[in-house]
C-alpha positions in Angstrom: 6.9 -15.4 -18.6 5.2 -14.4 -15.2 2.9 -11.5 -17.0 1.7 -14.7 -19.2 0.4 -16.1 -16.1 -3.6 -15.8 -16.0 -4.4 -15.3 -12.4 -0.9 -12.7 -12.6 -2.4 -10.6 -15.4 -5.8 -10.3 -13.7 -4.3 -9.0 -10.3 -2.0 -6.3 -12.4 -5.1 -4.9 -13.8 -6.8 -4.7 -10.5 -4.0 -2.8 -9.4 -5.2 0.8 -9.8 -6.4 3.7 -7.6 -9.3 4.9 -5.7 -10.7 7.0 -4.2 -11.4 5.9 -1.0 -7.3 6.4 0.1 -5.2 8.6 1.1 -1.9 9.1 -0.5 0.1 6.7 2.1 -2.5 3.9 0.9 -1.3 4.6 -2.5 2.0 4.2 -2.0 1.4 1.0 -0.4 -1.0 -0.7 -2.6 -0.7 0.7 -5.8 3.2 2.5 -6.3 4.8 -0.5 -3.6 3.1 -3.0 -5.6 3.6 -1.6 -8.8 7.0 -1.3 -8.1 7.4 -5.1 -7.1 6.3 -6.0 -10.2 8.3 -4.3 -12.6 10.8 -5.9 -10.2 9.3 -9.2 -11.2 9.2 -9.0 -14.7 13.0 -7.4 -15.2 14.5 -10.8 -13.5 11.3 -12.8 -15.3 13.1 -11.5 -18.2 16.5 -12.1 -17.4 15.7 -15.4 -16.4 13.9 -16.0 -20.0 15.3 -14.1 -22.4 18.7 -13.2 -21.0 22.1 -15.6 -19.2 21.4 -16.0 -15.9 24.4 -18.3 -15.3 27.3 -19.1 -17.0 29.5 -22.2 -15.7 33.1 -23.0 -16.9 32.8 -26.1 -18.6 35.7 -28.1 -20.9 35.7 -27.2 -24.2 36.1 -31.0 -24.8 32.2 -30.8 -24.3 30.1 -30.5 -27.5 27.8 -26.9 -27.3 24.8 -29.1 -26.2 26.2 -30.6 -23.6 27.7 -26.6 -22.5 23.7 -26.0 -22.8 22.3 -28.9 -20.9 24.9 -27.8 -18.1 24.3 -23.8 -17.5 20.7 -25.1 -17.9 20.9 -27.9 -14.9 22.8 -25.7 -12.6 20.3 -22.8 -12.7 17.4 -25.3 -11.9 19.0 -27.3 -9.7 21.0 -25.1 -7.4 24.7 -24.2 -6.4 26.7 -24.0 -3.2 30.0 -22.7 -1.8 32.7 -23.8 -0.2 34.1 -22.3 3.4 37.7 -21.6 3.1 39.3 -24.5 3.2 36.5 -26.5 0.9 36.5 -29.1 4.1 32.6 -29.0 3.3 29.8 -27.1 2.1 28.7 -23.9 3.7 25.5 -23.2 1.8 23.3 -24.4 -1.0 21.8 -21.8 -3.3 18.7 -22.2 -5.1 16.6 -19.6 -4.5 17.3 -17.3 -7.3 15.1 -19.6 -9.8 12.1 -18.3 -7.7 13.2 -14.8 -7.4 10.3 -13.2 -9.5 7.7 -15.3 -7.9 9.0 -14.2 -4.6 8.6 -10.5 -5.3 5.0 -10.9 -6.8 3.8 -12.6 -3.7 5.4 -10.0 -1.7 3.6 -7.2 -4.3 -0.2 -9.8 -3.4 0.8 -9.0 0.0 1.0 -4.9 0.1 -2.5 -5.4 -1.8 -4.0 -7.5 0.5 -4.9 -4.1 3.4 -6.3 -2.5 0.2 -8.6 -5.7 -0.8 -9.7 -6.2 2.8 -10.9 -2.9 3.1 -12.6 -2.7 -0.1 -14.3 -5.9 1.1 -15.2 -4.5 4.0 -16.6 -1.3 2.8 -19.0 -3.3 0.7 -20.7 -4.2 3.7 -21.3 -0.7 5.0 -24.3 1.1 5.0 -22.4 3.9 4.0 -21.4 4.1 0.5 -18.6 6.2 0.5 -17.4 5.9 -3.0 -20.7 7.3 -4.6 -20.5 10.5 -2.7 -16.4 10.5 -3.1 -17.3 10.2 -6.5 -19.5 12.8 -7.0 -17.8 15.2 -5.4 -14.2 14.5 -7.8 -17.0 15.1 -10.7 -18.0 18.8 -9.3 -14.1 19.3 -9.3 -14.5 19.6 -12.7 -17.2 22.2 -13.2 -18.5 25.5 -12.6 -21.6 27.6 -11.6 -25.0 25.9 -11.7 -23.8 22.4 -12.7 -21.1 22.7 -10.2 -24.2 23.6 -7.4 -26.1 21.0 -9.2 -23.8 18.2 -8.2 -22.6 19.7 -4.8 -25.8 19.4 -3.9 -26.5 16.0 -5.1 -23.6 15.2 -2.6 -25.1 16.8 0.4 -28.4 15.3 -0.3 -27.0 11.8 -0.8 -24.7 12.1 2.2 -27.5 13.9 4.8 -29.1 10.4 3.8 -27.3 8.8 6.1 -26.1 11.3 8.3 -27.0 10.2 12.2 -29.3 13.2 13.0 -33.4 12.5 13.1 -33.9 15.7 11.4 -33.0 13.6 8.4 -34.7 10.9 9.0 -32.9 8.1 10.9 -34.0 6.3 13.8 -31.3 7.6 16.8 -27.7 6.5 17.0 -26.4 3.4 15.9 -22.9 3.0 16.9 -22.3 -0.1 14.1 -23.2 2.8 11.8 -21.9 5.6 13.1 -18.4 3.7 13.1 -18.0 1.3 11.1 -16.5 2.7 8.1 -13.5 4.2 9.8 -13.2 1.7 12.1 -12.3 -0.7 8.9 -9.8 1.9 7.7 -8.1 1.8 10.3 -8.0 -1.8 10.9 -6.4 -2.0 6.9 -4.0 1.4 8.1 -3.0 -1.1 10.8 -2.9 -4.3 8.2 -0.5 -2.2 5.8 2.0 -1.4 9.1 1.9 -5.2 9.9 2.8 -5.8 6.5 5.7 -3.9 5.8 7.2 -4.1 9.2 7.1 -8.0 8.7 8.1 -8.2 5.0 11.5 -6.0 6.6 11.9 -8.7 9.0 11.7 -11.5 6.7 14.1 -9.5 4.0 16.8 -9.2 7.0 16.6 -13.0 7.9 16.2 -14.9 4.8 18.1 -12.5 2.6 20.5 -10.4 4.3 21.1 -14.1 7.2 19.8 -12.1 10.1 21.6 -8.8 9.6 19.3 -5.8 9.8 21.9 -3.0 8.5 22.6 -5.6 5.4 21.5 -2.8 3.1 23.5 0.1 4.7 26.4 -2.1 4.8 25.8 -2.7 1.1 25.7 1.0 0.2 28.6 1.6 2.3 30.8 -1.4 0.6 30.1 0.0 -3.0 26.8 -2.3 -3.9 29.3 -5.3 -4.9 31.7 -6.4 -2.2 31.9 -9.9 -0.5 32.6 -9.8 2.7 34.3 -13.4 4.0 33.4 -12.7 7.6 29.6 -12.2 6.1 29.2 -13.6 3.0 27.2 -11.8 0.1 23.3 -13.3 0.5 23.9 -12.7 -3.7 27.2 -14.7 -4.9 28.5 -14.0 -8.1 31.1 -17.4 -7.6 29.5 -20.8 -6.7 29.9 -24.2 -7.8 28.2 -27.2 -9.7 28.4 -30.7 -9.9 27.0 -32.5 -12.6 27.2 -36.2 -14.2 28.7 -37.1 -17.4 27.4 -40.4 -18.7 29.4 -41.8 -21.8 29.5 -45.4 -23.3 28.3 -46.5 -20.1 30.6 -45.0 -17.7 29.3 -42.1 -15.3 31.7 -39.2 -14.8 31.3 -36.5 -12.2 32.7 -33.1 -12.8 32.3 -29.5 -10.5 32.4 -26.5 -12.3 32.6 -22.7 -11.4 29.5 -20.8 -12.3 29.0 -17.5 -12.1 25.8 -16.6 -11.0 24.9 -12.9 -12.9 21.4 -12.8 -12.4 22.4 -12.3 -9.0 23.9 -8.8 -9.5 20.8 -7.8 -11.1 19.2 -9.7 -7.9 21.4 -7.9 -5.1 20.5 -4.3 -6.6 16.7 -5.1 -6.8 16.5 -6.5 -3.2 18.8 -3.1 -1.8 16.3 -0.9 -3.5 13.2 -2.6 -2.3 15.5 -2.5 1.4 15.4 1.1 1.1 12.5 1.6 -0.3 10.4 -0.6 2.7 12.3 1.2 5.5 10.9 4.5 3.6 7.6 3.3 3.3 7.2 1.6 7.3 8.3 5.3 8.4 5.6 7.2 6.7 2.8 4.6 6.8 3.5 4.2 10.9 3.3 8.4 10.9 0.2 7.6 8.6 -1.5 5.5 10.9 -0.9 7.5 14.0 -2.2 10.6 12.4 -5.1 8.7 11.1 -6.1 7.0 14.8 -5.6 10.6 16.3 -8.0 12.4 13.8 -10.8 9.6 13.6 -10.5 8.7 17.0 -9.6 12.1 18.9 -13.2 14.1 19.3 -11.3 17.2 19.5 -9.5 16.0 16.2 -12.4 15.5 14.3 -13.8 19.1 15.1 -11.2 20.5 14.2 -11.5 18.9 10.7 -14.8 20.1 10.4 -14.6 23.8 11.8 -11.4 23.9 9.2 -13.4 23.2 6.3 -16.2 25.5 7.8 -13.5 28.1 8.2 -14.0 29.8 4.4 -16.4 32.1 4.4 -20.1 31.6 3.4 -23.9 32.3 4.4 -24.9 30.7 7.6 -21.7 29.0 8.2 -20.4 31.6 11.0 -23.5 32.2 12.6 -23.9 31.8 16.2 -27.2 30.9 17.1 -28.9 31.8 20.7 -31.2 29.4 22.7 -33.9 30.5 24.8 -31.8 31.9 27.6 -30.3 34.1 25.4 -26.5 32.5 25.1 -25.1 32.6 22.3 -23.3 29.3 21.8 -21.7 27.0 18.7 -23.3 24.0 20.2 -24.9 23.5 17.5 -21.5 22.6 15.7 -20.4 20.5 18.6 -23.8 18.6 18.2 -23.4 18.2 13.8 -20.0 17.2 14.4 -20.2 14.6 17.4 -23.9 13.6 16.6 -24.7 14.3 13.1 -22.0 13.5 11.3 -20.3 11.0 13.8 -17.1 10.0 13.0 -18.0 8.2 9.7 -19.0 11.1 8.5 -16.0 13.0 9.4 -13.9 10.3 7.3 -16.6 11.2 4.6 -15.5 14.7 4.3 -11.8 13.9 4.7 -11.8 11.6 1.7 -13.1 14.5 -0.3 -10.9 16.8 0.5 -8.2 14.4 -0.7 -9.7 13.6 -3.4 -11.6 16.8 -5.0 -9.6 19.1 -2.8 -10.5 21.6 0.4 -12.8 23.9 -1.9 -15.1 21.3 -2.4 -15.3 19.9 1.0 -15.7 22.9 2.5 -18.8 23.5 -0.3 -20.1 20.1 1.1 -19.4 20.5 4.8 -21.2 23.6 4.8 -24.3 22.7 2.6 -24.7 19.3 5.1 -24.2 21.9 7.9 -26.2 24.7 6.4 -29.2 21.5 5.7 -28.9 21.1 9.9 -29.1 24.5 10.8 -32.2 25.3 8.6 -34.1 22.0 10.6 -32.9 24.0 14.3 -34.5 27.0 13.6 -37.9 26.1 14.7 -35.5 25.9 18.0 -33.6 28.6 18.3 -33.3 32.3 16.9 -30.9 33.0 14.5 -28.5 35.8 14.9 -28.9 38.4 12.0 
């Protein structure tokens, strides 16, 4: 059975969420994948535990023999005939490998979310802890709520780019690096799915890229002659029958029924992969706009600064006496840089706007306090 499979087992456990995503990574690593192998494991079982073929064999054959045959067929393959049977159109024996096929299409919408998480490990950012801590202040309320709130602004101001907190000036590599990965496994998980589409259409549907509409259309089931079914119910089988010496060939009609559980399983995952490219290409667009986009990314910011609170609407005025938000231009292009922009996106989709906007405003409420020697603050 395919779950039995060590290095199988071991890769469905790993498959669970984080909290460094977004809801499109989800459904690409964790609900696509999971879905691909529940896929996997219905044929797996089929194939096992159920008839996946059933050939029409003489009843002059003892049940062994009827045994050995349906058994030989399925390993070794069937074909069909054009429509004259003046030679063979098409061998099939693919269908043994079905479940295999889906769980290395299920390795391969995990493999963005791997590579990132790789990735991240090598950032001097540690996103997760501070992710993490803010998803635990979710949870609670008054002082142990401020308690870990503030934990979170003190751990991220650690590594904010500002030299009121202690780092040496700007460091693009730092500054960037974080997001820059995201994107790059935003951009992996549209590669992916476009090209697992493609390879659906060619190998599975022969080349036809409306095979799945056409299927919906036709009622799920019907052969078309002009083009064929990629999932034949009808082939045929040849097999030898050896007896006191003498070798006997014989073709039989087999009916291939894992192949209607086959054709529905490859329609959804048609439908469902057209679905997924759409939003995870919107996904990725959105996601280059906002982390790349200055304007984008202060926007983020002055959203989540937008509630009110002390401090957080102030204008401050410099020492000509203009009153100016510079000082929210500077935290958001300087300060917090764009990796520290993701930062407070990934809370916000993780512990929700209320507690990004508590940690935006204590990181931008830290800044302000070390500008006042500066500038005079507006009462």
């Amino acid at each position: 059975m395919l779950v039995d499979i060590p290095q199988v087992s071991e890769f469905l456990k790993a498959v669970k969420a984080t909290v460094l995503d977004d809801v499109i990574d989800r459904l690409n690593y964790f609900w696509t994948v999971s879905l691909l192998c529940l896929c996997a494991l219905l044929i797996g079982a089929k194939q096992n535990f159920g008839e996946p073929i059933h050939c029409l064999i003489s009843s002059d054959f003892t049940k062994e023999w009827i045994a050995y045959v349906h058994t030989f067929c399925f390993i070794t393959g069937t074909y069909d005939y054009t429509d004259d049977k003046a030679d063979l159109i098409r061998n099939h024996n693919y269908y043994q490998w079905v479940p295999f096929i889906l769980f290395a299409m299920a390795l391969a919408f995990y493999v963005p979310h791997f590579v990132w998480r790789l990735l991240q490990k090598s950032s001097q950012l540690d996103l997760k802890t501070a992710v993490k801590k803010a998803v635990a202040a979710r949870e609670l309320v008054g002082e142990s709520r401020q308690e870990t709130i503030g934990k979170v602004v003190d751990y991220a101001k650690r590594y904010m780019n500002a030299p009121n907190f202690g780092l040496l000036g700007y460091n693009a590599h730092f500054g960037m690096y974080s997001s820059l990965t995201y994107l790059f496994s935003k951009l992996l998980n549209c590669v992916n799915v476009v090209a697992q589409i493609y390879l659906i259409n060619k190998y599975c549907a022969r080349g036809d890229y409306w095979w799945g509409y056409t299927m919906l259309r036709s009622g799920l089931s019907m052969d078309n002659p002009a083009n064929p079914n990629p999932f034949p119910r009808l082939t045929h089988c040849k097999f030898d029958f050896r007896d006191v010496g003498n070798t006997r060939s014989y073709e039989t009609d087999c009916v291939i029924m894992i192949n209607i559980l086959n054709e529905k399983v490859f329609l959804l995952i048609w439908v469902w992969f057209h679905f997924v490219a759409f939003v995870t290409l919107a996904n990725f667009i959105y996601s280059v706009v906002v982390i790349m986009v200055p304007s984008a990314r202060y926007h983020v910011i002055a959203n989540h600064l937008s509630l009110k609170g002390p401090k957080s609407d102030r204008y401050y005025e410099d020492g000509h006496g203009n009153k100016t938000n510079r000082h929210l231009d500077r935290f958001v292009y300087k300060v917090l840089s764009v990796d520290g922009v993701q930062l407070i996106r990934f809370i916000a989709a993780q512990a929700g706007g209320l507690v990004a906007h508590e940690v935006t405003r204590g990181i931008y409420d830290a800044y302000l306090e070390s500008r006042k020697p500066a500038v005079k603050a507006i009462e």
